[in-house]
ZADO-1210 file (C-alpha; in nm, 4 decimals, padded with zeros to 6 digits):
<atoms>
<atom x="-01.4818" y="00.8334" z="-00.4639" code="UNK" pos="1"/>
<atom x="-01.3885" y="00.5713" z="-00.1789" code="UNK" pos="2"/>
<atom x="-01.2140" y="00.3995" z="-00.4229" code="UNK" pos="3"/>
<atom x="-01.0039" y="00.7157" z="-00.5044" code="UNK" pos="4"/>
<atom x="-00.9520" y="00.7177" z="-00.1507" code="UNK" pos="5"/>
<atom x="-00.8952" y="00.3839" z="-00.0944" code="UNK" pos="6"/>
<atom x="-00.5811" y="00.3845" z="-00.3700" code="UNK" pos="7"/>
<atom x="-00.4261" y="00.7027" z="-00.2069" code="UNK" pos="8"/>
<atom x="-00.4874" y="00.5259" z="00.1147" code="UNK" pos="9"/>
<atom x="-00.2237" y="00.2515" z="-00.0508" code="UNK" pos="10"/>
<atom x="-00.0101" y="00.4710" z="-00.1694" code="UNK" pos="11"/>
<atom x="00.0614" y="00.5977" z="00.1960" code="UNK" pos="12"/>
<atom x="00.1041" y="00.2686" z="00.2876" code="UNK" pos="13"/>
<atom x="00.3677" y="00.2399" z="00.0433" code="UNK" pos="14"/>
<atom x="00.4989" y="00.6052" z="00.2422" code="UNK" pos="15"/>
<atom x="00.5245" y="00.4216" z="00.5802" code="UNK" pos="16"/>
<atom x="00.6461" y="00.1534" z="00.5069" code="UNK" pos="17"/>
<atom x="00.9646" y="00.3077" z="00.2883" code="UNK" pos="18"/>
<atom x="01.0284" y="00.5289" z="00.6187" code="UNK" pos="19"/>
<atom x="00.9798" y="00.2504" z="00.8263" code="UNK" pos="20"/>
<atom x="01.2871" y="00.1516" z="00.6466" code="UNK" pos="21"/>
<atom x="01.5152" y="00.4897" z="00.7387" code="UNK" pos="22"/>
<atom x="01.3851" y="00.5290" z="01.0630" code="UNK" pos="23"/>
<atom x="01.7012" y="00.3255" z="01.2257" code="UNK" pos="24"/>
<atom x="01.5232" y="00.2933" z="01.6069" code="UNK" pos="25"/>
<atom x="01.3011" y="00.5822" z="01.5618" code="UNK" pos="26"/>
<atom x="01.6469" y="00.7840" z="01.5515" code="UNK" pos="27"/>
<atom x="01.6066" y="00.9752" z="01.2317" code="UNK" pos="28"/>
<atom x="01.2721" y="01.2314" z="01.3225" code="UNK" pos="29"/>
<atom x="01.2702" y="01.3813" z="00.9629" code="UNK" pos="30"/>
<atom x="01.2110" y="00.9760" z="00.8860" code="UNK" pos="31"/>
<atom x="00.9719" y="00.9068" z="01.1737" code="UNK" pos="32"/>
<atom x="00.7710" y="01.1945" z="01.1146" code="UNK" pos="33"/>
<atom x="00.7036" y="01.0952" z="00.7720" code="UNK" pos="34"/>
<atom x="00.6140" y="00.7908" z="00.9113" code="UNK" pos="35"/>
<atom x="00.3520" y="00.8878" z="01.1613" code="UNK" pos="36"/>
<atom x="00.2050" y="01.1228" z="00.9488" code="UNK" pos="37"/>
<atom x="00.1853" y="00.8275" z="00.6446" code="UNK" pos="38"/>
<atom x="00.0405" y="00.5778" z="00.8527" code="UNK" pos="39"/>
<atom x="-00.2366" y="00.8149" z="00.9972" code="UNK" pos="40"/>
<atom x="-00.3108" y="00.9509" z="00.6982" code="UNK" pos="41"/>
<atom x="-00.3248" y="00.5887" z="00.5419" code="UNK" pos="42"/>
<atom x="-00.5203" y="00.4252" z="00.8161" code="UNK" pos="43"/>
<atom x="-00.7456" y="00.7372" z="00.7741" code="UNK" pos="44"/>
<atom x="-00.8264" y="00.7008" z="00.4353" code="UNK" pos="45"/>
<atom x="-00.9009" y="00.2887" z="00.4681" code="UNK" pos="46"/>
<atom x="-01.1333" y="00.3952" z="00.7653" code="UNK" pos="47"/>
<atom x="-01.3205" y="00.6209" z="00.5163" code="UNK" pos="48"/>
<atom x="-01.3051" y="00.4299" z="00.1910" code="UNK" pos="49"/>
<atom x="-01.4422" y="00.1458" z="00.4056" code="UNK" pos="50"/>
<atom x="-01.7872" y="00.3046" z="00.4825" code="UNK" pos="51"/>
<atom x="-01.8815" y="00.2180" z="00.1423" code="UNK" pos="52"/>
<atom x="-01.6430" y="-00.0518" z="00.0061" code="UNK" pos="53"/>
<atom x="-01.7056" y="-00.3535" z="00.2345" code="UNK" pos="54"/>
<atom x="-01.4010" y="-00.3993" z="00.4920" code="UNK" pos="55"/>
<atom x="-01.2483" y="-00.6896" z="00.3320" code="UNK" pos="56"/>
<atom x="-01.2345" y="-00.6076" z="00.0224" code="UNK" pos="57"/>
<atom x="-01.0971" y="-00.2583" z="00.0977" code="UNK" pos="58"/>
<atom x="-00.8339" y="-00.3901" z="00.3663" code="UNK" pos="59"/>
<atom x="-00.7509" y="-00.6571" z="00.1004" code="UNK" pos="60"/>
<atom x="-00.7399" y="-00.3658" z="-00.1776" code="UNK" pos="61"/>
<atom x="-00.5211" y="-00.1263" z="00.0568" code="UNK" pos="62"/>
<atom x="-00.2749" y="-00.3743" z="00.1730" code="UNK" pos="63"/>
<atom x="-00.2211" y="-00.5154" z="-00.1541" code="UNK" pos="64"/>
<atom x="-00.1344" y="-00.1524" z="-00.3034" code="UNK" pos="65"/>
<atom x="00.1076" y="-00.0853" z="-00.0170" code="UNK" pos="66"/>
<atom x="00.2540" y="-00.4309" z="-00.0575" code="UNK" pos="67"/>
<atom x="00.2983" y="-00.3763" z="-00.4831" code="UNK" pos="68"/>
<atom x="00.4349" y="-00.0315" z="-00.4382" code="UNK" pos="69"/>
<atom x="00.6450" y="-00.1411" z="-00.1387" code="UNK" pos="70"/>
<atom x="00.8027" y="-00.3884" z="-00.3856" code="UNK" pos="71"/>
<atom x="00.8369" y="-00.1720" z="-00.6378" code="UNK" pos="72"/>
<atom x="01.0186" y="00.0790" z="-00.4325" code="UNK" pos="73"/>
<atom x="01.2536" y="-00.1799" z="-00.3434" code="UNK" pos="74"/>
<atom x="01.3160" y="-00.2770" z="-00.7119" code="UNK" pos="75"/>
<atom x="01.3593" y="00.0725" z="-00.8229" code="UNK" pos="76"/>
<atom x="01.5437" y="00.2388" z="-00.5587" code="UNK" pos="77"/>
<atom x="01.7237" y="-00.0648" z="-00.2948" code="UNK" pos="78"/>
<atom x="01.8186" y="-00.2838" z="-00.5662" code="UNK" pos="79"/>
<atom x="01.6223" y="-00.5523" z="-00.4846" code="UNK" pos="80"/>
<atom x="01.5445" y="-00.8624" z="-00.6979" code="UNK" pos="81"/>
<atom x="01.3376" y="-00.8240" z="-00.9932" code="UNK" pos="82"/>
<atom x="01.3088" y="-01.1733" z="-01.1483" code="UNK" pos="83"/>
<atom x="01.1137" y="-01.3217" z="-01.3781" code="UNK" pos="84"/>
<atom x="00.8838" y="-01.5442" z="-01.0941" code="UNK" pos="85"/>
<atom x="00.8910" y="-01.1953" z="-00.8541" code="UNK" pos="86"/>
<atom x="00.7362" y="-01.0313" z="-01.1598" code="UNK" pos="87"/>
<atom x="00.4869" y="-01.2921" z="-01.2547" code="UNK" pos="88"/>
<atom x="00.3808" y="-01.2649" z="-00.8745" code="UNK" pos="89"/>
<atom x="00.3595" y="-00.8949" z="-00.8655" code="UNK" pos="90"/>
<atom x="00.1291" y="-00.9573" z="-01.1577" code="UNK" pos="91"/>
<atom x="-00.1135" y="-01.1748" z="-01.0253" code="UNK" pos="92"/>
<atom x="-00.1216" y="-00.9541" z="-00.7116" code="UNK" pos="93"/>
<atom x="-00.2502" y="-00.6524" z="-00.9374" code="UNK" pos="94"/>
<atom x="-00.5076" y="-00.9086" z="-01.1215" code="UNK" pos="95"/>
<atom x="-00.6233" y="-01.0187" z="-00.7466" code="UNK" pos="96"/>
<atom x="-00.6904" y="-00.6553" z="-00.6959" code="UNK" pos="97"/>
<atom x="-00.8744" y="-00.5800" z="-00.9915" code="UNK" pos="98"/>
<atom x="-01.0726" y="-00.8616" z="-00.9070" code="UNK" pos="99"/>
<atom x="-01.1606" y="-00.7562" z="-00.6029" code="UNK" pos="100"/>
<atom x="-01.2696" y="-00.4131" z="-00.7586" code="UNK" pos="101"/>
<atom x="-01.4459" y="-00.5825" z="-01.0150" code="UNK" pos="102"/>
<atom x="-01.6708" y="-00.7878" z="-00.7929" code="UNK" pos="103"/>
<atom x="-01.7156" y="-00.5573" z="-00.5126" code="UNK" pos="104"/>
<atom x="-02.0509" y="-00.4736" z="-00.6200" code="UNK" pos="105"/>
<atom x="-02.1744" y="-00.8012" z="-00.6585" code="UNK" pos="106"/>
</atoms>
């Protein structure tokens, strides 16, 4: 299950840092809130995953979701860059973390 939570834990990451974005000097509160309430609830969820997934593996794990879907989000919605290269990166980011997964017991 830490796992689970570790993922989510990501995936708020990926929250934050897209309000981060539309906060505009902490102006916006609809935008801010949803950015204090991502990063606690994302910082929560590495604090618990990492009781049983050591804490560099599952800070490596969480930041490296929130950086793939923060790039993705950018892609899909800002119109950033997706080359070939930025692709082949993003992949080898995602085989880092399976790695990680995979070896975590070991």
């Amino acid at each position: 299950m830490a796992w689970v939570w570790l993922i989510v834990g990501g995936l708020f990451e990926v929250g934050f840092t897209t309000c981060l974005r539309n906060v505009d000097g902490f102006r916006h509160i609809g935008w801010t809130l949803g950015f204090l309430a991502a990063v606690s609830l994302s910082m929560l969820l590495l604090e618990v995953a990492s009781r049983s997934i050591p804490m560099g593996t599952a800070y490596a794990v969480w930041t490296g979701v929130g950086a793939l879907g923060t790039v993705l989000i950018g892609i899909f919605f800002y119109g950033e860059a997706a080359t070939p290269l930025r692709l082949l990166l993003i992949f080898g980011a995602v085989a880092c973390i399976a790695g990680l997964k995979l070896t975590a017991g070991h």
